[in-house]
N, C-alpha and C positions, 0 to 999 in steps of 0.2 A: 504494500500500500504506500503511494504518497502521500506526506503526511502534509496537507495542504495551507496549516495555519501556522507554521514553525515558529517557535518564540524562544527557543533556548536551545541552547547546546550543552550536551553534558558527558560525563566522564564516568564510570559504573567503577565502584571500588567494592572488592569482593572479599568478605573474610574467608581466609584460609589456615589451616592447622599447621601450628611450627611442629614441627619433625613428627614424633610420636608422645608428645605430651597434649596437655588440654590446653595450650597456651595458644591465643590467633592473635592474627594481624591483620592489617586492610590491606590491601595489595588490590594496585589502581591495572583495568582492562588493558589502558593503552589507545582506548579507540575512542574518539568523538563522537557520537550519535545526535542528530535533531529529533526534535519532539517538540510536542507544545501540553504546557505547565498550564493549568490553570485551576483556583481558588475552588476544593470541595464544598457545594452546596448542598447536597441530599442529606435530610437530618438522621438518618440513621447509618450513615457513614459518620457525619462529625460527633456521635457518642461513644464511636470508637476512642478519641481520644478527648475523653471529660468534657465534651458540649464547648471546646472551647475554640470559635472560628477564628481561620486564618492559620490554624497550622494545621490542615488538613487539604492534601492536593492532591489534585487529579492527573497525569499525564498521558499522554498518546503517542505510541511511540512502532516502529515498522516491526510487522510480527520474528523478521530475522533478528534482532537487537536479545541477546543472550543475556537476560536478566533472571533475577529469583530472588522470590522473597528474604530478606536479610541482609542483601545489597545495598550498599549505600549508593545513591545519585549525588554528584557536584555539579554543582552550573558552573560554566566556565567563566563568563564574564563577570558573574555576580560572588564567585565564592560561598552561596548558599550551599548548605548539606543537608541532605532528604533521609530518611531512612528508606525503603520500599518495605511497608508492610505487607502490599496482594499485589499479584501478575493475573492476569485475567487475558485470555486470549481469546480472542473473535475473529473466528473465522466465518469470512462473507463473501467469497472469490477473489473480486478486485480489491476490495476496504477491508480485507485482513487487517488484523492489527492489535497492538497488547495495550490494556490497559493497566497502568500502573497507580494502588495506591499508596501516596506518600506523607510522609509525617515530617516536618519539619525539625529539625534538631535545633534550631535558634528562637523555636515557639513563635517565630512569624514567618 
């Protein structure tokens, strides 16, 4: 899918297991992906996180983009950090595409 509204670019940091202990780290993809970030409104999405708007977002991003819950999202220009709570994939032929729900880590 092209993703037709593009507003952000960002960087997927992926925790990964140091050797064979329980110890991880972020360890960044390496790849820039577009997507478009935008403010979750559905009110049973924002009691995921304590009713409290604006750190709760939605993004749209092309079904190839290798994400999974527990991932972190960076916007590149802005330095914002996301958590990614849900991957949601819609498959629709042309308009495939994942949706991503993300939590803000700076609470805005």
């Amino acid at each position: 899918m092209t993703i037709h509204f593009v507003n952000a670019t960002f960087e997927i940091f992926r925790k990964r297991r140091i050797g064979a202990t329980n110890r991880y780290s972020m360890s960044a993809t390496l790849t820039a992906y577009s997507g478009d970030i935008q403010p979750e409104t559905r009110p049973e999405r924002i009691e995921m996180d304590g009713s409290r708007y604006g750190t709760l977002w939605v993004a749209f991003v092309d079904v190839s983009v290798d994400i999974r819950e527990g991932d972190e999202v960076h916007i590149v220009d802005t330095d914002k950090v996301y958590s990614v709570k849900g991957v949601q994939t819609w498959d629709g032929g042309l308009q495939s595409h994942k949706e991503l729900t993300l939590v803000s880590q700076d609470g805005s």
